[in-house]
N, C-alpha and C positions, 0 to 999 in steps of 0.2 A: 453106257448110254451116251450120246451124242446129242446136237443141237442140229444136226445138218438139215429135218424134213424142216425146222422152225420157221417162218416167217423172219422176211427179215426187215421190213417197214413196218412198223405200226407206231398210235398216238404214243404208247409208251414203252416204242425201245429200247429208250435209257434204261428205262427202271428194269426192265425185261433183260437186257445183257448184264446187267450189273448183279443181279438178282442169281443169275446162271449161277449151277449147282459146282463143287471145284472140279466135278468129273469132266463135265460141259465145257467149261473154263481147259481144262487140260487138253482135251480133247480140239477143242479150236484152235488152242496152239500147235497140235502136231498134224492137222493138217493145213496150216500155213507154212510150218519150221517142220518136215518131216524128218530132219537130218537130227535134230532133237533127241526124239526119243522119251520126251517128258513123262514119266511117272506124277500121278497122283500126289505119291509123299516129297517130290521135290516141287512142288509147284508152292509159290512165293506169293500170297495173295498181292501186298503191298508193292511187289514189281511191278505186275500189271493191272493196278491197279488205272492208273491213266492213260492206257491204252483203248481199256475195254470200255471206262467211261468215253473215249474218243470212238469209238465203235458205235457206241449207242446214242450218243447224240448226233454222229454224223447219220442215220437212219433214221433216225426219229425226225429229225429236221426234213429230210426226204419225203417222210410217207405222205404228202399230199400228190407227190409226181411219182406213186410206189410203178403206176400202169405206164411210164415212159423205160423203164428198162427190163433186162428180155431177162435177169435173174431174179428168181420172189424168196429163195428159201438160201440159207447158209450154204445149204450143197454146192450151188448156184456158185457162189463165192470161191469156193474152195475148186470147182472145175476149172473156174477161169484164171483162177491163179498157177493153176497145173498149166493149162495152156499155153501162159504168157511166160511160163519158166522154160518150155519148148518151144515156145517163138519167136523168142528176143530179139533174133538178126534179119528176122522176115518184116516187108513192110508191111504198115498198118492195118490195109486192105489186105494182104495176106491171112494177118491174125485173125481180125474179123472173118472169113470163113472160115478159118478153123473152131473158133467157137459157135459156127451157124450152122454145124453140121449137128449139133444137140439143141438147135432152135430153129426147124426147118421155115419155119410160120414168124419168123419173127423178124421186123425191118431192121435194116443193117445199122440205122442211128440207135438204136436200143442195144441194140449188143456193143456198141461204142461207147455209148456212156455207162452199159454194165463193166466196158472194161475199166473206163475211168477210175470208177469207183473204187474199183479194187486195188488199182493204184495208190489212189489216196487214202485208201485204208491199211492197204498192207507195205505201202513204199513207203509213206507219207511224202510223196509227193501230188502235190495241187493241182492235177490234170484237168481243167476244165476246156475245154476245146468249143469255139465261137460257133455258135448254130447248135450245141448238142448239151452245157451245159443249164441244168435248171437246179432249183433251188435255194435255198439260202447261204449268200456267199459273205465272206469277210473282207470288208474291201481295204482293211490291214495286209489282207493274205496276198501273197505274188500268185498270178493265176498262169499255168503252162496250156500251151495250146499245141498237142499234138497235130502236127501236117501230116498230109496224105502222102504217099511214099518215103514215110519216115520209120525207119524201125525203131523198136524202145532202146536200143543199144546207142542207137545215135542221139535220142533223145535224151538220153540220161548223160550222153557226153557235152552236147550242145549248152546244160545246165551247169555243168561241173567242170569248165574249162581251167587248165591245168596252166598256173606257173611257171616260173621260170627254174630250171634243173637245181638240185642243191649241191649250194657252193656258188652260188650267185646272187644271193640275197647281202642286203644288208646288214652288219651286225648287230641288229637288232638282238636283243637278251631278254629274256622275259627270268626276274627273282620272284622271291616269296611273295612280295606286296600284290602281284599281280594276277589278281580273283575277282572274279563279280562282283563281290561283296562291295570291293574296295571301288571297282567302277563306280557301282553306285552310290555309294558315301559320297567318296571323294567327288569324282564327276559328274553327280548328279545326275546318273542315268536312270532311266523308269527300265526296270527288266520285263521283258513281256515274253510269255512262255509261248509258243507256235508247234502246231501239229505239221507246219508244211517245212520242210527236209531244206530246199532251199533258199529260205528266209533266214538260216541257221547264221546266227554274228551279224545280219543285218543291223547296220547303223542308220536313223532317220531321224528329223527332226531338227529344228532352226537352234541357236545358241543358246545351252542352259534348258531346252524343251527334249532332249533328247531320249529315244528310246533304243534299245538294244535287244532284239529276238534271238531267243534261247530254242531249240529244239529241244521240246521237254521229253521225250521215248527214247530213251538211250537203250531199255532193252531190246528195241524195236532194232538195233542199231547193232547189237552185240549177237541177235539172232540170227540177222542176215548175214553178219560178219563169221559166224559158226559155218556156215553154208560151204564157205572157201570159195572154189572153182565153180558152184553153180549158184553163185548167190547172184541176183539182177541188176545192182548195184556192186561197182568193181568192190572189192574187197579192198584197196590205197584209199578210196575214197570215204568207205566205213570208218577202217583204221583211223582217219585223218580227223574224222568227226569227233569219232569218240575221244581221241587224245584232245580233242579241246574244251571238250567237258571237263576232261579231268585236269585240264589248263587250271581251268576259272573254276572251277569247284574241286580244289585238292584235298583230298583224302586228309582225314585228322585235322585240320584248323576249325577251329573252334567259334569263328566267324561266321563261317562257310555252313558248317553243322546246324548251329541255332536260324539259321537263312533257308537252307532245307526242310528244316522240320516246319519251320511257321507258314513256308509256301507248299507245305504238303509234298512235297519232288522226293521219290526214288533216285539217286544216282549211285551211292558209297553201295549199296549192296547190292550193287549191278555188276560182275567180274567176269571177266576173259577167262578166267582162270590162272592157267600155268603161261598162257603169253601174254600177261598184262604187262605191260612197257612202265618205264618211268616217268616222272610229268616231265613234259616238254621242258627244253630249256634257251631256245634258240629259236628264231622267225624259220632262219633254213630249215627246221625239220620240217614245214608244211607245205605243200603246192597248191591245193586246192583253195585250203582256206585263207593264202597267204594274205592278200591282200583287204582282208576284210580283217583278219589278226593284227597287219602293221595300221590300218585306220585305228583301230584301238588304242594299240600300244601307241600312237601318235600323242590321240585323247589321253592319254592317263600320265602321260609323262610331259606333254606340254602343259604352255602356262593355265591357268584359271579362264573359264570361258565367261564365267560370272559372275558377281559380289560376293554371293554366298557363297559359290565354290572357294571363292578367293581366299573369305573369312574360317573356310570349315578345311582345310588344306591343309592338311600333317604332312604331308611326302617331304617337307625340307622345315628338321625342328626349329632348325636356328630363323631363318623366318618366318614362321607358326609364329616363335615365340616374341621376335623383336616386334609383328604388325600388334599382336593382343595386348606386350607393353605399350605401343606406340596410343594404343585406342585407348588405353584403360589411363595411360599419360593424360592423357588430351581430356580425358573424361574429369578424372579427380581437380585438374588444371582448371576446367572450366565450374567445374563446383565451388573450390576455392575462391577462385577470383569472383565468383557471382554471389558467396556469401559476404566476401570482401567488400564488394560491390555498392551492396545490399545496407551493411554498417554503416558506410562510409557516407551514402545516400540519406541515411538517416539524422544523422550523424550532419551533417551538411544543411538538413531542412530545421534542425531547431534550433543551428545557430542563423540562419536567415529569419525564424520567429521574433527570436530576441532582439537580432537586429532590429528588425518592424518595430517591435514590444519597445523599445528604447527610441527610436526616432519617432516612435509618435509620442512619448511620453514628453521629449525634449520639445516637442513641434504645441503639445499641448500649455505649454509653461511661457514660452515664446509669443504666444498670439494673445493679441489684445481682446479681442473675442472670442473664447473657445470654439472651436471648429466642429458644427453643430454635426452630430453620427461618430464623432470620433474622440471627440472630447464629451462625450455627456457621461 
């Protein structure tokens, strides 16, 4: 049993894909990842679990504009991804007729933004193109604007421009310390999870305000990367992604783990399998993402951008430890001295009493007329 005749806009979507039976669920997978092969009994609720909620919100947000695009049902989806996997190095307007030869009735802007869509559902990238997108957008999100004589092969290059060769980077070293987690402790990064592909290590945000987009679909990432030689997305470029998950979120730390489960994120039971690589150790293994990796590792390994970072800063124990004597010095310091203070003050004012208390006594003894309010 399948979902393909189903609608695929309505007010409740979300709840409608999420809801989906695990056959329906298995079934959508394999005809997006045909190369798959997914059986029933391997299918993983909790993997795509944030997928399919990313599915159903992005429709469900849609269905007031359901009559602007030229696909209504799942099938609809699953055609034009077939399509777009045969016409990658065609331009635009190419692709567009080949999917208008199963929408003979339908204007060419609707079959464009049906392809959109599919993009950013099954790419996740953020195809919105001026003049064709509608609905509710994230204006967090980087939005791509496919041109007219543009193929998607160029497009996807245009996005993911490539580094400089390896063995020409920096000695830049990435050790243990250096995970998410620790970003944002230490550096006070806000982590913000992104369905859009590349927003992925995005850094934003003024001094000490900073945020850092995460591409939360790693399965999404390891399916295409199954694909090999027909996947739409180079396979270096997958590869590349995914090694940087598994950078900033390493397998087995115990930081990392408890940071997972409480932000609800799938990664650790996400595997390549038999070619799962080791975590990066080096800037040089990356080209794609290199320059967005060495901003980080910049962040994480320079000085403090702010008080708190400054104060909450373990990376170098020995000054951790001398600035918290120095404060907690300063502290006791100024306690002391201020009950000192405080004594000595008092201390001070009753011998100024007595003083008084005796010179007027001496002043009262002296005057031939007692000094009427002071002497009475």
């Amino acid at each position: 049993m399948s979902n393909k005749s189903e609608n695929l806009f309505s007010k409740s979507a979300l709840a409608d894909t999420l809801h989906l039976t695990r056959a329906r669920k298995c079934a959508t997978i394999n005809a997006l990842w045909p190369h798959l092969n997914l059986v029933e009994q391997d299918y993983i609720e909790d993997d795509y679990a944030a997928l399919f909620e990313f599915f159903g919100r992005t429709l469900q947000g849609l269905h007031p504009h359901s009559s602007k695009f030229a696909i209504q049902e799942w099938s609809g989806l699953f055609d034009i991804s077939a399509s777009l996997s045969a016409n990658r190095s065609v331009a635009r307007e190419a692709l567009i007729g080949d999917v208008k030869k199963r929408y003979l009735n339908t204007e060419d802007a609707a079959i464009a933004r049906s392809i959109e869509l599919v993009v950013r559902l099954w790419l996740g990238l953020n195809i919105c193109s001026k003049g064709l997108s509608v609905g509710p957008a994230n204006p967090r999100e980087s939005r791509i604007d496919w041109e007219d004589g543009q193929s998607f092969n160029a497009l996807v290059a245009t996005q993911f421009p490539q580094g400089p060769s390896k063995g020409t980077a920096t000695n830049v070293q990435f050790d243990d310390s250096f995970t998410a987690v620790n970003l944002k402790s230490i550096c006070r990064l806000h982590l913000r999870w992104t369905d859009n592909l590349t927003d992925h290590l995005k850094l934003e945000g003024p001094r000490g305000q900073r945020s850092l987009s995460i591409y939360q679909h790693k399965i999404c990432l390891v399916n295409h990367w199954k694909a090999t030689e027909t996947a739409l997305i180079p396979t270096d470029i997958l590869d590349e992604t995914i090694r940087t998950l598994d950078l900033l979120f390493p397998f087995g730390d115990p930081k990392t783990n408890a940071f997972l489960e409480e932000e609800d994120i799938q990664f650790w039971s996400i595997s390549r399998g038999l070619s799962e690589t080791s975590r990066a150790t080096k800037l040089d293994e990356f080209r794609y993402w290199r320059s967005r990796l060495a901003q980080l590792s910049n962040l994480f390994h320079g000085p403090p951008e702010t008080v708190m970072q400054t104060l909450l800063d373990t990376r170098n124990i020995t000054q951790f430890a001398t600035l918290w004597v120095a404060i907690f010095g300063v502290f006791f310091l100024t306690i002391i001295f201020g009950v000192l203070s405080t004594v000595y003050s008092v201390k001070q004012y009753r011998v100024a009493m007595k003083s008084y208390e005796l010179a007027l006594a001496q002043a009262c003894q002296q005057a031939s007329k007692p000094l009427q309010g002071f002497c009475d």
